[in-house]
C-alpha positions as CSV (number, residue, x, y, z in Angstrom):
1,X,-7.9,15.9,10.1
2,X,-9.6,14.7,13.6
3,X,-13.0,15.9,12.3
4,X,-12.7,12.7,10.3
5,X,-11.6,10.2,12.8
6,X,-14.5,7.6,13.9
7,X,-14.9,7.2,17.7
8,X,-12.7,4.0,17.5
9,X,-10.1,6.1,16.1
10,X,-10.4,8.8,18.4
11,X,-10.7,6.2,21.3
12,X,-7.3,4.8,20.1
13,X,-5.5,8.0,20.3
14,X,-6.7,9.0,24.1
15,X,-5.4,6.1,24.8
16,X,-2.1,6.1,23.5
17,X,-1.9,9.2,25.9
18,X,-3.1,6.7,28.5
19,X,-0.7,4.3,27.6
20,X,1.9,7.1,27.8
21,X,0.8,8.4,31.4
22,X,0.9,5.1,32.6
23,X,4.3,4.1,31.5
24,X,5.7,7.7,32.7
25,X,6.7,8.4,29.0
26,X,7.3,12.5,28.1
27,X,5.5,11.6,24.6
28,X,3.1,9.5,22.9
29,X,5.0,6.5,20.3
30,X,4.0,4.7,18.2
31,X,4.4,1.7,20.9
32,X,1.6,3.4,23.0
33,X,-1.0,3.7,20.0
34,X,-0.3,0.0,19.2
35,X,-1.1,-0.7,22.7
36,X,-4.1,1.0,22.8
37,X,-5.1,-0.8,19.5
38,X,-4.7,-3.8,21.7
39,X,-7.2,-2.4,23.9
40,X,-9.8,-2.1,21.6
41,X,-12.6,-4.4,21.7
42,X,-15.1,-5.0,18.9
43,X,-14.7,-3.8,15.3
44,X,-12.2,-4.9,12.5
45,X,-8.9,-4.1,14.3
46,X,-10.0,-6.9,17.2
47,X,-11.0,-9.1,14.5
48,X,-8.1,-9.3,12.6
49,X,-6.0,-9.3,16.5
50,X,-7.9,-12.3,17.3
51,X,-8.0,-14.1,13.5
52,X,-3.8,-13.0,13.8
53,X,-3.4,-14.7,17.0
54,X,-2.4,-11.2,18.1
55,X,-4.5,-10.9,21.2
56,X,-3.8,-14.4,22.6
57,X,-0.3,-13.5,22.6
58,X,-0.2,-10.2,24.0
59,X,2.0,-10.7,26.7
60,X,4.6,-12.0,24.1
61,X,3.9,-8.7,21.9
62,X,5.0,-6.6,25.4
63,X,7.5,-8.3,26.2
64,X,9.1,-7.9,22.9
65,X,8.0,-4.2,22.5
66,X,10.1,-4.0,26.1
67,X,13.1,-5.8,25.0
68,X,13.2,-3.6,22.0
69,X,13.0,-0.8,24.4
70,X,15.9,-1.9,26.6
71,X,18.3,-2.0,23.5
72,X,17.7,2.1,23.2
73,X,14.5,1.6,20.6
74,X,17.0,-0.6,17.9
75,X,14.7,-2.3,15.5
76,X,16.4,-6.1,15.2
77,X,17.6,-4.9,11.5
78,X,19.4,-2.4,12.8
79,X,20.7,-4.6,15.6
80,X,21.5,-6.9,13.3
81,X,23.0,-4.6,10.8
82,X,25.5,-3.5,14.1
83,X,26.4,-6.3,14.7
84,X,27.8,-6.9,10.6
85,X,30.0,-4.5,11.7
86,X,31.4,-6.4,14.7
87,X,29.1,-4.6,17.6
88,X,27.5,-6.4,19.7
89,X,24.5,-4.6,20.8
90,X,24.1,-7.1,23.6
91,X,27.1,-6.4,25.0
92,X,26.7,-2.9,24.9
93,X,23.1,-3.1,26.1
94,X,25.0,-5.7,29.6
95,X,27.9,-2.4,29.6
96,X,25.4,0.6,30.0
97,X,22.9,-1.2,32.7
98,X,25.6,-2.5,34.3
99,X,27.3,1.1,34.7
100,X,23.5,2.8,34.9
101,X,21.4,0.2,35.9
102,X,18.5,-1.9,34.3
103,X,16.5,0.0,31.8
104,X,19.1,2.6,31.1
105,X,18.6,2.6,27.5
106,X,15.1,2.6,27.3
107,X,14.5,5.5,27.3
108,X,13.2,8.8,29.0
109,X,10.5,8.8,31.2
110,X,9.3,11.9,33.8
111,X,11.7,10.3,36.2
112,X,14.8,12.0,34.8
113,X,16.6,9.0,33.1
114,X,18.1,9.8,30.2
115,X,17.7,7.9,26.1
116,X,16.3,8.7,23.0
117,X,13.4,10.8,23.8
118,X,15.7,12.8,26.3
119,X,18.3,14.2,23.7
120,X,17.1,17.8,24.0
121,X,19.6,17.9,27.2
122,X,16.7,19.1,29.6
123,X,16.1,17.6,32.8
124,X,13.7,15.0,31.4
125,X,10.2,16.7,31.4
126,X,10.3,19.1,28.4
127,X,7.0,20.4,26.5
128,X,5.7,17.7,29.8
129,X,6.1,20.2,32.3
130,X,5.3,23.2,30.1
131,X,2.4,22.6,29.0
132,X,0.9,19.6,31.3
133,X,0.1,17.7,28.4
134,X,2.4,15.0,26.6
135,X,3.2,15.4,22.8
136,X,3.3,13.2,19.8
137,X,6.5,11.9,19.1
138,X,7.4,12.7,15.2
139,X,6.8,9.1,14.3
140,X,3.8,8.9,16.1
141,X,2.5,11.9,14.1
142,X,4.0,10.3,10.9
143,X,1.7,7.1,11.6
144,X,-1.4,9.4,12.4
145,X,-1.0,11.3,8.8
146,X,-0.3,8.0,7.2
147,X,-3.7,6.6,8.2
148,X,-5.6,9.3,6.4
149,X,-3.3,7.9,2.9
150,X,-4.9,4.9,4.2
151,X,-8.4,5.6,4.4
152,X,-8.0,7.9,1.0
153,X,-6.7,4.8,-0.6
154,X,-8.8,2.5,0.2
155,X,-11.6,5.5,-0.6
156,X,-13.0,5.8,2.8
157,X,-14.4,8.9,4.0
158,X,-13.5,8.6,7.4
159,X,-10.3,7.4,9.7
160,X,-11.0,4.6,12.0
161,X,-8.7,2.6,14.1
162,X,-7.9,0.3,11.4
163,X,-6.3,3.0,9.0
164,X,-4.2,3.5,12.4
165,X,-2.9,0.0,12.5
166,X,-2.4,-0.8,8.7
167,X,-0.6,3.0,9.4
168,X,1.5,1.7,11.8
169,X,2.2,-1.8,10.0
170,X,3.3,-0.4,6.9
171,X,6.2,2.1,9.3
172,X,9.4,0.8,9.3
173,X,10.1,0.7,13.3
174,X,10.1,-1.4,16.3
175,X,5.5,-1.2,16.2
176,X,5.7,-2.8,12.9
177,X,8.7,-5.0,13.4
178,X,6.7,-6.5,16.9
179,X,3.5,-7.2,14.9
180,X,5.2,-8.9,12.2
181,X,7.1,-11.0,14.4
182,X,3.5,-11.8,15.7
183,X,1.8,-12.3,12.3
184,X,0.6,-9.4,11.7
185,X,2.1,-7.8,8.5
186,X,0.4,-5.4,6.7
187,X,-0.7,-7.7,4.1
188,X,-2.0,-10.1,6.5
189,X,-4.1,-7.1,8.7
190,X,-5.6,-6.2,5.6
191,X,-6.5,-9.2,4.8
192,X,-8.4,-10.2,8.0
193,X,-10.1,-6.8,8.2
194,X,-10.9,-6.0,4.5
195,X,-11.8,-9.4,2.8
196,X,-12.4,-9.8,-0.6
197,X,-15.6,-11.7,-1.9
C-alpha cells in the first residue's frame, strides 16, 4: 500500500514518528499524524487548515488534544456519557494526579508511567526497546487503511496526505473530535480541498 502514497503522504507519516519521538510516546496515534498534518506546508491539506481556521488556531487544537490526553484519551462523548451515569470524570481525573501526580492518565511514554498504551504490564518500553523502532497504534493503522477507501472513492490512484486527514476526520476518536471542535469536520475538509465547479 506505501508504493501508492505521494511524498506528502509519506512526509506525513515520518513525521508522525517524529511527533512520537518528540513527545516520548512508545507508538505512533492518530494525535501524532494529525500533528504532522499540521506541519505540512503547501498542498490541499494546508489549504483547507488555513480556509478552516485550523492553522491560526493551532495552539488551541494542542491544547485540546492535551486536555483530552490528561483525561486517559476519553473522547468528550464518552466523558459525557460517564458522567449520565453520575461519574465525574473530572473528579476522577483531580483523584489519580493528585495520588500520581500531573499527567498520570495520559498515558505511557518511554519514561515508565503507566495509561492506556501501557496495558501490556511491561515496564513501559515494549516493541520500543525490541526493536528500536516505535509502532503504529491499531487506530493509527486503522486511519492509514482508511485513506486508501478514501483515495479509491474518490477514484484516485494515489494516497496523499489529504486521504490521511479526511481518514482521520471521518474516525470516531479524540483526532476527529479536536478537528471538529475546530471546524474541521469531514464534510467541511472536503469541501475546502475538493471543490466542486
Amino acid at each position: 500500500m506505501f508504493e501508492r502514497f505521494t511524498k506528502d503522504a509519506r512526509a506525513v507519516v515520518t513525521g508522525a514518528v517524529a511527533q512520537a519521538e518528540r513527545a516520548d510516546a512508545d507508538s505512533v496515534t492518530d494525535e501524532h499524524l494529525l500533528l504532522s498534518l499540521l506541519d505540512l506546508d503547501g498542498g490541499r491539506v494546508a489549504f483547507a487548515f488555513g480556509a478552516l481556521g485550523v492553522t491560526d488556531r493551532r495552539a488551541s487544537l494542542e491544547a485540546a488534544l492535551a486536555d483530552a490526553r490528561r483525561r486517559g484519551g476519553m473522547t468528550k462523548a464518552e466523558t459525557e456519557a460517564l458522567a449520565g451515569l453520575g461519574i465525574d470524570v473530572a473528579e476522577v481525573v483531580a483523584r489519580v494526579e493528585e495520588a500520581h501526580g500531573a499527567g498520570a492518565l495520559a498515558g505511557a511514554g518511554r519514561s515508565g508511567r503507566s495509561g492506556r498504551s501501557g496495558r501490556s504490564g511491561r515496564s513501559g518500553r515494549g516493541r520500543l526497546a525490541l526493536s528500536g523502532h516505535r509502532p503504529f497504534t491499531p487506530g493509527a493503522k486503522k486511519v492509514i487503511e482508511q485513506s486508501l477507501r478514501v483515495a479509491l472513492g474518490r477514484k484516485d490512484r494515489s494516497i496523499g496526505a489529504e486521504h490521511l486527514l479526511l481518514a482521520l476526520a471521518a474516525r470516531p476518536g479524540i483526532a476527529a473530535e479536536v478537528l471538529a471542535e475546530h471546524g474541521a469536520t469531514y464534510g467541511a475538509l472536503e469541501r475546502a480541498m475538493f471543490p466542486r465547479p
